[in-house]
C-alpha positions as a Markdown table, in Angstrom:
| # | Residue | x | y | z |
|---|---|---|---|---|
| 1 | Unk | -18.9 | 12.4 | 19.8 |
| 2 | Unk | -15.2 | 12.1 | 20.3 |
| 3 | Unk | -13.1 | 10.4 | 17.9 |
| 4 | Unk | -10.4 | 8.7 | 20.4 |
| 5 | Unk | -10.2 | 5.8 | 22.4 |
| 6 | Unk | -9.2 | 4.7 | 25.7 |
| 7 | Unk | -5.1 | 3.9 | 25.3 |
| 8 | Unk | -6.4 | 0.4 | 26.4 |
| 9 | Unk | -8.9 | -0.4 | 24.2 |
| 10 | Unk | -6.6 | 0.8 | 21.9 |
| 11 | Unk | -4.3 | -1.8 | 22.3 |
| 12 | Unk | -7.1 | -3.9 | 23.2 |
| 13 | Unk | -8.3 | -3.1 | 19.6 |
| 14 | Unk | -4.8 | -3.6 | 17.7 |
| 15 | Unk | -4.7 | -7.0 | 18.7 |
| 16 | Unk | -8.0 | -8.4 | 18.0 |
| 17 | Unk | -7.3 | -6.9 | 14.6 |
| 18 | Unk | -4.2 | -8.8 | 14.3 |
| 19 | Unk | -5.7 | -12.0 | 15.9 |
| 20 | Unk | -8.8 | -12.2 | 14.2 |
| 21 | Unk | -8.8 | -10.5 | 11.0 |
| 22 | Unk | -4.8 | -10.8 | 9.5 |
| 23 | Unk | -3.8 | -13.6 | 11.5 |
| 24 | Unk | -6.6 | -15.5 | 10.0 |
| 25 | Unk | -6.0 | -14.5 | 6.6 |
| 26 | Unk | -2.9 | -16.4 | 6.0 |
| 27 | Unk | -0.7 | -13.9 | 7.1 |
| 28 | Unk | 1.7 | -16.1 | 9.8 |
| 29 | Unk | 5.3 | -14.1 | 9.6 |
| 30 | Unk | 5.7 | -13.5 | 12.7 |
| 31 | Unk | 7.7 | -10.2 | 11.5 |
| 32 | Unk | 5.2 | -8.6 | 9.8 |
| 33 | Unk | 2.2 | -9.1 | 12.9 |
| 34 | Unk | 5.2 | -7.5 | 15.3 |
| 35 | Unk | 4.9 | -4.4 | 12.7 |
| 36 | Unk | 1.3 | -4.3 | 12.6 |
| 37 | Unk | 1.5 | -3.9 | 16.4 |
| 38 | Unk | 4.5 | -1.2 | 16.4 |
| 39 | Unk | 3.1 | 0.9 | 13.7 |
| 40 | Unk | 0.1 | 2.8 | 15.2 |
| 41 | Unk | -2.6 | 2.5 | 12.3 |
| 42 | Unk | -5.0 | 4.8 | 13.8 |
| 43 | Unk | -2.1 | 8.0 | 13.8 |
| 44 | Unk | -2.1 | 7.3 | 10.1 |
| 45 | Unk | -6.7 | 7.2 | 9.7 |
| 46 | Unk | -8.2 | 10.5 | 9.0 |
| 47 | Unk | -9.4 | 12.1 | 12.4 |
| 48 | Unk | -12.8 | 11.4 | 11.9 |
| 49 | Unk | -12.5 | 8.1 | 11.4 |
| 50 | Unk | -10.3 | 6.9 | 14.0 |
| 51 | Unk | -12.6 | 4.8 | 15.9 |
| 52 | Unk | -12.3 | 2.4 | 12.5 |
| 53 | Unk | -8.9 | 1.9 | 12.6 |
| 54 | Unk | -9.1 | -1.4 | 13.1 |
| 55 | Unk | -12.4 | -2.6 | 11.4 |
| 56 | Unk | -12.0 | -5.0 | 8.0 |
| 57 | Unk | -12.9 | -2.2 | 6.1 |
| 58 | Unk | -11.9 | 0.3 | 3.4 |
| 59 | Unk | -11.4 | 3.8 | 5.2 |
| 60 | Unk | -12.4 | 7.1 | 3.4 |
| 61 | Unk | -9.2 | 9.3 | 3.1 |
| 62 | Unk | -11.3 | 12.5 | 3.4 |
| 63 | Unk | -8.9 | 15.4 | 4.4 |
| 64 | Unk | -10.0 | 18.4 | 6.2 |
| 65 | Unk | -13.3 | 18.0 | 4.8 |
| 66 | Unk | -12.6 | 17.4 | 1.7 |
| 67 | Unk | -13.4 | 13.7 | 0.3 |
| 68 | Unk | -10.5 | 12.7 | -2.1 |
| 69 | Unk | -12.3 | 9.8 | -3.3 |
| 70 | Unk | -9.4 | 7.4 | -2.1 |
| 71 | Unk | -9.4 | 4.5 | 0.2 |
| 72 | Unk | -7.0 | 2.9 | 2.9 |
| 73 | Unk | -6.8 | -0.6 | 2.1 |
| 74 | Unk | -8.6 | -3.1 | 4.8 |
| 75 | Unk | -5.7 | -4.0 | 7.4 |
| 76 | Unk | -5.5 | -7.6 | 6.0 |
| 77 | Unk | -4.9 | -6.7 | 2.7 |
| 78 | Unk | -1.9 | -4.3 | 3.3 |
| 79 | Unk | -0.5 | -7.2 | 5.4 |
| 80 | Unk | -0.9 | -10.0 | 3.0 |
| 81 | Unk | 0.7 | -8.3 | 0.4 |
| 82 | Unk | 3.7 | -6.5 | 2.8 |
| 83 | Unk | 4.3 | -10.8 | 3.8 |
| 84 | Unk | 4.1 | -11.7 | 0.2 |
| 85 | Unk | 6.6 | -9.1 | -0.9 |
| 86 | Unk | 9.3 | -10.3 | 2.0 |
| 87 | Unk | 10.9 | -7.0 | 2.1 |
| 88 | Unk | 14.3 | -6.7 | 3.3 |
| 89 | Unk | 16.7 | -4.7 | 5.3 |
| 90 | Unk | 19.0 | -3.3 | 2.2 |
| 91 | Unk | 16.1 | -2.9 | -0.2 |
| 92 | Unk | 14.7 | 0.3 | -2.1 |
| 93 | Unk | 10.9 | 0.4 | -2.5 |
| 94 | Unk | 8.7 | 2.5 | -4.6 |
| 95 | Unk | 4.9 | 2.8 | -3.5 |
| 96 | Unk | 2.5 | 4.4 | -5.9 |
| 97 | Unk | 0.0 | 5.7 | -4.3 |
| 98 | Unk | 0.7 | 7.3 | -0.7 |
| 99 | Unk | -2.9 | 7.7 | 0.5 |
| 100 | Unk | -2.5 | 8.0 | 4.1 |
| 101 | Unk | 1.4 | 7.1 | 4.7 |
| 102 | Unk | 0.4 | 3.7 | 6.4 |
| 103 | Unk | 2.2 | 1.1 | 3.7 |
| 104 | Unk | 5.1 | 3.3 | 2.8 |
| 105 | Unk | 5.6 | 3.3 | 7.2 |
| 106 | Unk | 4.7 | -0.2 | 7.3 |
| 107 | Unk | 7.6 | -1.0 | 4.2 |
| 108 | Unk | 10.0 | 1.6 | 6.0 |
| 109 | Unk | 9.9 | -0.5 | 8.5 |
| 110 | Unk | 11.5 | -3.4 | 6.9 |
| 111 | Unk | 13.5 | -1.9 | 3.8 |
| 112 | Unk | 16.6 | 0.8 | 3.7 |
| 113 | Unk | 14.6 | 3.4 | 2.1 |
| 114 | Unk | 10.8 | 4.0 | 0.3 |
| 115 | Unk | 9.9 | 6.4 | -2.2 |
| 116 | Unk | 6.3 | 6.9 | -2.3 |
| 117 | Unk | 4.2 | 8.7 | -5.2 |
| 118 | Unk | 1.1 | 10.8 | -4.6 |
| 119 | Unk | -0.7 | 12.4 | -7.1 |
| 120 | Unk | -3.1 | 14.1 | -5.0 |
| 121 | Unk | -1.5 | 17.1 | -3.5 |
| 122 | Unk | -3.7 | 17.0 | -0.5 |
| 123 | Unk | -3.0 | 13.6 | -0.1 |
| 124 | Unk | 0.8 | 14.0 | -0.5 |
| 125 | Unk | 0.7 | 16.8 | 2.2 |
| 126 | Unk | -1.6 | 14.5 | 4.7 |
| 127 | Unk | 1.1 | 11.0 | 4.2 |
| 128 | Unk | 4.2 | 13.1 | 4.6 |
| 129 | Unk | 3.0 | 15.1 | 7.9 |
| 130 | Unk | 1.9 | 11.3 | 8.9 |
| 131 | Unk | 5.3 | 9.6 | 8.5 |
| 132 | Unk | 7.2 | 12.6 | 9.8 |
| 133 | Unk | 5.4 | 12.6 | 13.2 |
| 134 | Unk | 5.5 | 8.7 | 13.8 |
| 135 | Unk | 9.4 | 9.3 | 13.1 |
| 136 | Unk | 9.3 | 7.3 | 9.7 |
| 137 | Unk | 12.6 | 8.9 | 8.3 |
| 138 | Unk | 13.3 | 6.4 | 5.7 |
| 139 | Unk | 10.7 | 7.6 | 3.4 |
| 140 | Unk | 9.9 | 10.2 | 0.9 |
| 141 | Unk | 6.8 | 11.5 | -0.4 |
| 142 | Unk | 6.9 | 12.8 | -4.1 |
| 143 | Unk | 4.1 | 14.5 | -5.2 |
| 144 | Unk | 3.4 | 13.4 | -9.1 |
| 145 | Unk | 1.5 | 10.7 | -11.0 |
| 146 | Unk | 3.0 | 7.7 | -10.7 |
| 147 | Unk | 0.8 | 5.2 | -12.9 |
| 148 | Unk | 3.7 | 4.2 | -15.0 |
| 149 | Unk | 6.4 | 4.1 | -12.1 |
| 150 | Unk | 8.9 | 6.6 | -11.3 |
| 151 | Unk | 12.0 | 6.1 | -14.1 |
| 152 | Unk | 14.0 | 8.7 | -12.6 |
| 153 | Unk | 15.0 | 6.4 | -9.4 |
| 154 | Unk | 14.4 | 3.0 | -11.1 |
| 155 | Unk | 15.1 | 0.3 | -10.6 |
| 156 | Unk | 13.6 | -0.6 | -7.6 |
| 157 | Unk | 14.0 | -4.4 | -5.7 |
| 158 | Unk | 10.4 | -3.7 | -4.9 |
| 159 | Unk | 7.5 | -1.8 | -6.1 |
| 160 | Unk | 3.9 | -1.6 | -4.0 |
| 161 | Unk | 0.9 | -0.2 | -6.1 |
| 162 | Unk | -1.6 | 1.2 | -3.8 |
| 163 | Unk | -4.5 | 1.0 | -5.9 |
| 164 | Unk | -6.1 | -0.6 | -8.8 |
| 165 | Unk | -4.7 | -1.2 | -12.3 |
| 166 | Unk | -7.0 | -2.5 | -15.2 |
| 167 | Unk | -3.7 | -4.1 | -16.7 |
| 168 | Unk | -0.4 | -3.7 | -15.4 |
| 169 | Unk | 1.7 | -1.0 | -17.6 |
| 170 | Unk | 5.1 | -2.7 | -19.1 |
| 171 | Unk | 6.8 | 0.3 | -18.1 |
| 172 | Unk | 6.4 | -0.3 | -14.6 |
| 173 | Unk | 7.4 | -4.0 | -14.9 |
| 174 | Unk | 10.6 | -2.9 | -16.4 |
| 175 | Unk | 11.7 | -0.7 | -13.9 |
| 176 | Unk | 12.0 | -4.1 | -11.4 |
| 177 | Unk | 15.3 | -5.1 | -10.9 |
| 178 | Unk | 16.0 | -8.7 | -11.6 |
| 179 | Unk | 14.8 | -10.5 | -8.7 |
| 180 | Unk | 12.8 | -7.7 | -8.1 |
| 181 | Unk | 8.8 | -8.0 | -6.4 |
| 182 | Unk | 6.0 | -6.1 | -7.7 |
| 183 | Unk | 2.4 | -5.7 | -5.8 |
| 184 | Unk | -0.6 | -4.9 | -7.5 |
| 185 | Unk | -4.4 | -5.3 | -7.9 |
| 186 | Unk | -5.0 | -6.3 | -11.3 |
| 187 | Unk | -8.6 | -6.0 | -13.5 |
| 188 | Unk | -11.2 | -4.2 | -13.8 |
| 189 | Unk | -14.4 | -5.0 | -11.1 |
| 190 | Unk | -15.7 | -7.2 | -10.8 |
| 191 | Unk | -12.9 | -9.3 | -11.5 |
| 192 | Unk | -9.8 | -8.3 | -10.2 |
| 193 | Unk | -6.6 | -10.0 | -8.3 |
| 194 | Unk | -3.8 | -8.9 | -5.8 |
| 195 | Unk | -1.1 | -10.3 | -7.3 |
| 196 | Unk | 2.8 | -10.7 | -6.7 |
| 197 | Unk | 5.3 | -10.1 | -9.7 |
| 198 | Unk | 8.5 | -11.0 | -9.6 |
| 199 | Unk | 11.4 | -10.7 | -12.5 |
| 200 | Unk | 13.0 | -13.7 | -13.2 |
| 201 | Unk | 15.3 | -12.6 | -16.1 |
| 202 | Unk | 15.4 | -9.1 | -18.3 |
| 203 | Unk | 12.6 | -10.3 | -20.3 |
| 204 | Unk | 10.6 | -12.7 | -18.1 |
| 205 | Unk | 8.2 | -12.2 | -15.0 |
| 206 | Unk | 6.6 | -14.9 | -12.7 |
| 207 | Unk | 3.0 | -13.7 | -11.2 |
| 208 | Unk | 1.5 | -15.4 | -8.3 |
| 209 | Unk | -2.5 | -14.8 | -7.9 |
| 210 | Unk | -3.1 | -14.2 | -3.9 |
| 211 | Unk | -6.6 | -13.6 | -4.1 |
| 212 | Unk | -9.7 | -11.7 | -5.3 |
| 213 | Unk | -10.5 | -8.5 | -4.4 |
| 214 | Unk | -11.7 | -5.0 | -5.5 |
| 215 | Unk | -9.8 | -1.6 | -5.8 |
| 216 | Unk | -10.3 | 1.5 | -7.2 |
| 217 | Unk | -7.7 | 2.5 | -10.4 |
| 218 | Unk | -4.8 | 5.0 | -10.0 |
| 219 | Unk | -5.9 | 8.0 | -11.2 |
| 220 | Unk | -4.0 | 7.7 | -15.0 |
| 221 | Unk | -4.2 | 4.1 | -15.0 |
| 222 | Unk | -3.5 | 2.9 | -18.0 |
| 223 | Unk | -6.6 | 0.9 | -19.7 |
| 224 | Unk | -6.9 | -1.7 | -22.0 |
| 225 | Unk | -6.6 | -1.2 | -25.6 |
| 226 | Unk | -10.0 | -1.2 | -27.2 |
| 227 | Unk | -10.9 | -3.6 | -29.7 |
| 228 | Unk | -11.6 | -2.4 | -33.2 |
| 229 | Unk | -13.1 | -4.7 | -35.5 |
């Protein structure tokens, strides 16, 4: 069975994704649902899976046949948090977790320049070849494990985690400049929370709880400390 569609139902497809499933979801910056239509999701999706490029779903990032065991965040969830963050034109991002290329494009778009952190080699390999041929030149893929941030080019105005975090590291909080925006999923299932974190002063943070959802952990997260009694 082939794995394209019609250029039509393509675009046909694109924007019942944006009407029904983001516009829906609280996401009414008009800016960010002009991206969602100029950045072509489904160059970004696996091969195989390009007929589910616009479904409300998770989307396997398996690579040439091999499953990597990550995720592309549903559609709605990457553009809730890209409004949230209200990236602008002279910021620097950092993305941790490059997955398929789709955020750190979707952040390019709005900010001077993002550096995005993969520790998957494969993975690293598949986002950079992605942003490259959709003529995302704004944007660097580092291969390396991010789960603590990326000191050597803190700090950052704003810093997108692309994947879980049981708690959120202090390391990567202090790489935030003041005024600085942080996005993460925060908990461990079945409990966890996209949240927004922004740095008020050098020692104190404001977090805003978006809403509930479920994500797998960067590999290297750091855990909770256990309890020893």
């Amino acid at each position: 069975m082939s794995s394209e569609l019609p250029s039509l139902d393509i675009e046909q497809a694109r924007h019942n994704m944006v009407e029904q499933q983001i516009r829906t979801w609280e996401v009414l910056d008009q800016s960010v649902l002009d991206l969602l239509l100029l950045v072509r999701r489904e160059l970004f999706v696996p091969p195989a899976f390009r007929l589910l490029a616009f479904t409300d779903m998770e989307i396997p990032l398996r690579i040439d046949g091999v499953d990597t065991g990550e995720c592309m965040f549903a559609p709605k969830v990457e553009a809730r948090l890209l409004q949230e963050l209200g990236i602008r034109a002279h910021e620097h991002v950092l993305e941790i977790g490059t997955g398929s290329g789709y955020m750190a494009a979707l952040a390019a778009h709005k900010a001077q320049h993002v550096l995005t952190v993969e520790i998957n080699p494969l993975l690293a390999a598949f986002g950079s070849a992605n942003l490259q041929r959709n003529g995302v030149h704004n944007a660097r893929v580092q291969t390396g494990d991010g789960s603590r941030g990326w000191a050597a080019r803190a700090p950052y105005d704003v810093i997108i985690v692309s994947g879980g975090l049981p708690v959120m590291p202090d390391e990567l909080l202090a790489q935030l400049k003041i005024g600085g925006r942080l996005s993460a999923i925060v908990g461990e299932p079945p409990v966890m929370s996209a949240q927004i974190v922004t740095r008020v002063t050098e020692t104190s943070y404001d977090t805003l709880r978006l809403f509930e959802t479920v994500a797998k952990p960067l590999a290297n997260a750091v855990r909770p400390s256990a309890f020893r009694f």
